[in-house]
C-alpha positions in Angstrom: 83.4 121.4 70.3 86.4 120.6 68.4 89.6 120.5 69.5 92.2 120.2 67.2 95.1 122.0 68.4 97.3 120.3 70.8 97.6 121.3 74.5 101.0 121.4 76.1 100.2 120.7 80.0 98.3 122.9 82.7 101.1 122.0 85.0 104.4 119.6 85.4 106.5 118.6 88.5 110.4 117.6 88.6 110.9 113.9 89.3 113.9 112.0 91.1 113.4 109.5 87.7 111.9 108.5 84.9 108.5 108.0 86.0 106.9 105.1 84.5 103.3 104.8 86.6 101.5 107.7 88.4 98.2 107.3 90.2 96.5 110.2 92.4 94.9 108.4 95.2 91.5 107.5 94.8 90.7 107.9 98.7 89.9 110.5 100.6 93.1 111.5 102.3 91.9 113.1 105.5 93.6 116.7 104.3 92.7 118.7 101.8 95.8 118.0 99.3 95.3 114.9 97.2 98.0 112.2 97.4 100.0 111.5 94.4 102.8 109.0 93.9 104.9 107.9 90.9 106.8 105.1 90.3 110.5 104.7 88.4 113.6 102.8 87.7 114.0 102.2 91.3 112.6 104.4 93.5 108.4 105.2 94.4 107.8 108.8 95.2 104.9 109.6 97.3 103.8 113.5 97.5 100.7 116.2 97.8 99.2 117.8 95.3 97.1 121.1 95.8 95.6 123.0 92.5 94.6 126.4 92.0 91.4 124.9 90.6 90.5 124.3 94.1 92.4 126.6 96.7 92.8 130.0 95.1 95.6 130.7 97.2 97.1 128.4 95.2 99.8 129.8 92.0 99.4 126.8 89.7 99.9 123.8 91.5 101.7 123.2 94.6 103.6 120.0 95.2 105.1 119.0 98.1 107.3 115.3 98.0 106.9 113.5 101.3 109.0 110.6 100.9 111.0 108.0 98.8 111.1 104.9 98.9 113.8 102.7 97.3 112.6 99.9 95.3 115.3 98.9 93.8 113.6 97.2 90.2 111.5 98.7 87.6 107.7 99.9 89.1 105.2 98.3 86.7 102.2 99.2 88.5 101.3 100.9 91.9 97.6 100.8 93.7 96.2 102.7 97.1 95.0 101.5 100.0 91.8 103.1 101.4 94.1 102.7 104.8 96.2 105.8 103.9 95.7 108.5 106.3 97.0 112.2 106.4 95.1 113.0 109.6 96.2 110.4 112.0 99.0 110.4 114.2 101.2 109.0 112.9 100.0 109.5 109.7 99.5 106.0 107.5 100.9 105.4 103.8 100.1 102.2 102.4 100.5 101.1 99.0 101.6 98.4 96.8 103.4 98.2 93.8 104.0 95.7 90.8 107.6 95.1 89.9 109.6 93.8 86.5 110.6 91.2 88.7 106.6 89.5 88.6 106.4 90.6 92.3 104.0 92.4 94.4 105.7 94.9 97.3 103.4 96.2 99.9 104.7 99.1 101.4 103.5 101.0 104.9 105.0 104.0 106.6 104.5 106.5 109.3 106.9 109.0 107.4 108.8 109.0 110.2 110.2 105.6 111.5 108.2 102.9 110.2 109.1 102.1 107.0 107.9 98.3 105.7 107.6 96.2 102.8 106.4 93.0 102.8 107.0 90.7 99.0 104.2 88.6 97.8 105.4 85.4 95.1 103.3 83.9 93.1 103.0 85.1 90.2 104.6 83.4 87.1 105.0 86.4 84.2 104.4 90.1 84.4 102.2 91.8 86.4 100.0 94.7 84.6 97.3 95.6 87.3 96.7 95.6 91.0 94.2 97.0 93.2 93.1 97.4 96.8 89.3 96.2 98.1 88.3 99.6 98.1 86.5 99.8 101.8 88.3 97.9 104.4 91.4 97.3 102.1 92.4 94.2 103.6 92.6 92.2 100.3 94.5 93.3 96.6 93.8 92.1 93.8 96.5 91.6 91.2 96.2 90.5 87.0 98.8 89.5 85.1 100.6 87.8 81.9 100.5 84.4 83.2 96.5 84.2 82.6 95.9 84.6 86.4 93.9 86.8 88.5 95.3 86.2 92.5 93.4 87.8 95.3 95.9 88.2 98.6 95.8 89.0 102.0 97.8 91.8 103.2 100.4 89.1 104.2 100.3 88.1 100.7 98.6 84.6 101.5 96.7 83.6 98.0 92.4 84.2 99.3 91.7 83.6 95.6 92.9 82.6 92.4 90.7 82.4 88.7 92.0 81.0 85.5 92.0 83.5 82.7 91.8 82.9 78.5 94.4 85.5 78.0 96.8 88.0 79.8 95.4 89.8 82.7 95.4 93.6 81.9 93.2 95.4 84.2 91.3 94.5 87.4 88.9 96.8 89.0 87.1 97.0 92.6 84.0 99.5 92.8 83.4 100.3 96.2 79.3 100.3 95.4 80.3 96.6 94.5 82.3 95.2 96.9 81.7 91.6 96.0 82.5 91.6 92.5 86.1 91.8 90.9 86.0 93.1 87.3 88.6 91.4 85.2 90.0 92.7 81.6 91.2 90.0 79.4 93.6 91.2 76.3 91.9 88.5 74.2 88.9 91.3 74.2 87.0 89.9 77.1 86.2 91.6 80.3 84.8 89.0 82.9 83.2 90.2 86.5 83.6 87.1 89.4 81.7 87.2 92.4 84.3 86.8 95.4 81.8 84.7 97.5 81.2 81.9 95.1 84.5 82.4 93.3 82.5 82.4 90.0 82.3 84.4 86.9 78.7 86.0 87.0 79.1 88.2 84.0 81.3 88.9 80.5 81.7 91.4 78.2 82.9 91.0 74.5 84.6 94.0 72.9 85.1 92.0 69.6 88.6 93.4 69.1 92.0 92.4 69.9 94.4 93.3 71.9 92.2 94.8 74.5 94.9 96.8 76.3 93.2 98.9 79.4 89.7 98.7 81.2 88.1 100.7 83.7 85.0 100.7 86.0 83.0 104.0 86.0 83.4 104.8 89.5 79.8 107.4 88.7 77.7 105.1 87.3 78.4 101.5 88.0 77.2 100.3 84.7 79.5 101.4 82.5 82.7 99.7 81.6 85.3 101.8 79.3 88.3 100.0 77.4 90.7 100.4 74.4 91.5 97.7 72.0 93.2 98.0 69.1 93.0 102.1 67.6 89.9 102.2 69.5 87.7 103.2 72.6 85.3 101.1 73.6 82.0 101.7 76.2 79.5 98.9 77.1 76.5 99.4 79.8 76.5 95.8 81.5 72.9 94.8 81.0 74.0 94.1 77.4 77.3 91.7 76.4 78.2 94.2 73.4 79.9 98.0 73.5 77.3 100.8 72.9 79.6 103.0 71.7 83.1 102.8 70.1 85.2 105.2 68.3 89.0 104.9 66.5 91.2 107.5 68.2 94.8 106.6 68.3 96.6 106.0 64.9 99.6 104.4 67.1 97.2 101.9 68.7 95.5 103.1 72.6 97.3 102.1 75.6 95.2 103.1 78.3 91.7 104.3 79.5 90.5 105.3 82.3 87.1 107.1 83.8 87.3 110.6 85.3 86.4 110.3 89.0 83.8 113.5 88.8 81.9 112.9 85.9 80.3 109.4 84.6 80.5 110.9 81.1 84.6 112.0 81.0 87.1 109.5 80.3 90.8 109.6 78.5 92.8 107.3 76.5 96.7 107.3 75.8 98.4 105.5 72.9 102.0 103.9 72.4 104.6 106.6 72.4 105.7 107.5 68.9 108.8 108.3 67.9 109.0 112.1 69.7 106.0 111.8 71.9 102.6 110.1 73.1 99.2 111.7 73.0 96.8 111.4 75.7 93.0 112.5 74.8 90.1 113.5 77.1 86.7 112.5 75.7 83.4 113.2 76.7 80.8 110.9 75.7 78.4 113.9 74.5 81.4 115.0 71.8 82.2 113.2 68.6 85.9 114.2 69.0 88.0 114.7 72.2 87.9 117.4 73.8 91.3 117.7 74.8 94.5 116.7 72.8 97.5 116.3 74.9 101.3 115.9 74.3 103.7 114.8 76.4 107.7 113.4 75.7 107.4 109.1 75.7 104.8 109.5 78.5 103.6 106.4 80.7 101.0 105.8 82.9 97.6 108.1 83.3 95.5 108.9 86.4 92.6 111.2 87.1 92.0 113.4 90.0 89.7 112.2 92.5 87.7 115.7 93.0 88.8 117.5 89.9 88.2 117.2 85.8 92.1 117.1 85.8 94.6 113.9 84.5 98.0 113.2 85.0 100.6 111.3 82.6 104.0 110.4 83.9 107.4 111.5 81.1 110.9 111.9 81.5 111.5 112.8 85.2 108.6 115.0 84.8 104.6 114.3 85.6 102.6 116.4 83.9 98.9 117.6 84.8 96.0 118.8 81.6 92.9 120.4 83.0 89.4 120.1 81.4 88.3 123.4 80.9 84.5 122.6 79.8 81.3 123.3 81.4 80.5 119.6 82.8 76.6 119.1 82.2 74.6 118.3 85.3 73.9 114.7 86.1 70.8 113.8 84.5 70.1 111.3 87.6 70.8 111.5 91.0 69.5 108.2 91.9 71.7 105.8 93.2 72.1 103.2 90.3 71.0 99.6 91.0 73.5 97.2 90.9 74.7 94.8 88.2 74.2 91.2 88.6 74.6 88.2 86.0 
């Protein structure tokens, strides 16, 4: 199934700025649009999202913003909390961002008159990647260039802090594993610590540098995805080194990250080039992606949390690829056990 036209995008929506981060929320919302928000120069955007994929009343997409919030410094980063709720009254947005400024910002509104952020120092270079314990959300995890991973409360006390080899570029919370913390290293490593005894129980070696991106299949929790270097790498945890690998990006691969519907579909983006950056969607079955994406110095790339559909932020502008392939059924159902060192 090869693929070697490119694709302009299924969809794109006006933004307030350049948008520099997206991420759909990875939580079940309480309502049946899917939360989206986008990060800029200064402002975070927080909206709905509702596809014709999924509501055929639906022309295209339909996006509806629901509020800004001023920021005031470069958005590096932004993670979800499982907190956010559509349905409740009020309704809760909670989020938190990494700023330029080596800063986390925690953010919670009503959408109405509650509108807080709290800061959180510590620390001491760039901040890359952030996420939220991905039950009760009452701890984030944060990874950055000063060869820290922190773990903070959501009053930004420090619960937990490892030593790294390298810059932090990725950290990742599966909520099958709630008491492990998987940690990307650029240096090529990708480390997993186990919160209770503050130890590292398990590492992976991709054998390439710089490791750029890693991700944590949220289908089938033994598979870890990354890019390093030109290429994609996949490992299955019960052995150190990737099964699989594959050059894709002539300008070197930025990011990767696992589709949210399917343990075998994942994309990658690389560096912007000169006019534009490419974003491919790969399924593990294919030699070559299945999807070739184009979009104007894009940034940042997020998956859908019901649908085979991606998102990459561009010049006040996110646009949205659909995978329009038959996904094969999962070969098993049963709930996989989990990893341990």
């Amino acid at each position: 199934m090869k693929q070697d036209s490119v694709r302009s995008a299924a969809y794109a929506v006006d933004c307030e700025d350049y948008v520099h981060v997206v991420e759909f929320s990875p939580f079940d919302s309480g309502e049946a649009c899917s939360l989206i928000a986008y990060g800029g120069n200064n402002y975070v955007v927080v909206g709905t999202c509702r596809f014709q994929e999924e509501d055929a009343e639906v022309e295209g997409i339909q996006y509806k913003m629901l509020r800004t919030f001023h920021h005031g410094i470069r958005v590096d980063a932004i993670a979800w909390s499982p907190e956010t709720r559509l349905n409740s009254l009020p309704p809760q947005i909670r989020f938190c961002t990494a700023a330029a400024d080596r800063k986390l910002r925690l953010f919670t509104s009503d959408l109405q008159e509650k509108n807080e952020y709290k800061i959180f120092d510590g620390h001491s270079d760039y901040i890359n990647d952030l996420v939220f314990a991905p039950k009760e959300g009452q701890v984030i995890a944060s990874v950055g260039d000063d060869h820290t991973c922190r773990v903070w409360d959501l009053e930004g006390n420090q619960k937990a802090y490892f030593v790294l080899h390298s810059p932090g570029v990725s950290v990742c919370w599966h909520p099958e594993e709630a008491f492990k913390l998987m940690v990307a290293e650029k240096n090529g490593t990708i480390r997993f610590y186990d919160l209770t005894t503050q130890q590292a129980i398990l590492s992976l070696e991709s054998g390439q540098m710089p490791l750029m991106s890693a991700d944590w299949c949220l289908k089938n929790t033994f598979r870890i995805g990354a890019v390093a270097g030109n290429d994609w790498l996949i490992w299955d945890i019960r052995s150190r080194y990737p099964q699989d690998k594959r050059p894709v990006h002539a300008d070197r691969a930025k990011l990767f990250r696992w589709s949210r519907v399917n343990e075998n579909l994942f994309a990658t983006t690389g560096y912007p080039g000169k006019m534009s950056s490419q974003l491919l969607v790969h399924h593990s079955g294919h030699p070559q992606p299945i999807l070739i994406g184009s979009a104007a110095v894009g940034s940042g790339l997020t998956w859908h949390r019901t649908l085979p559909l991606c998102a990459v932020g561009g010049d006040h502008k996110i646009f949205f690829w659909i995978t329009e392939m038959k996904i094969p059924p999962q070969l098993n159902t049963m709930e996989n056990p989990t990893p341990n060192g």
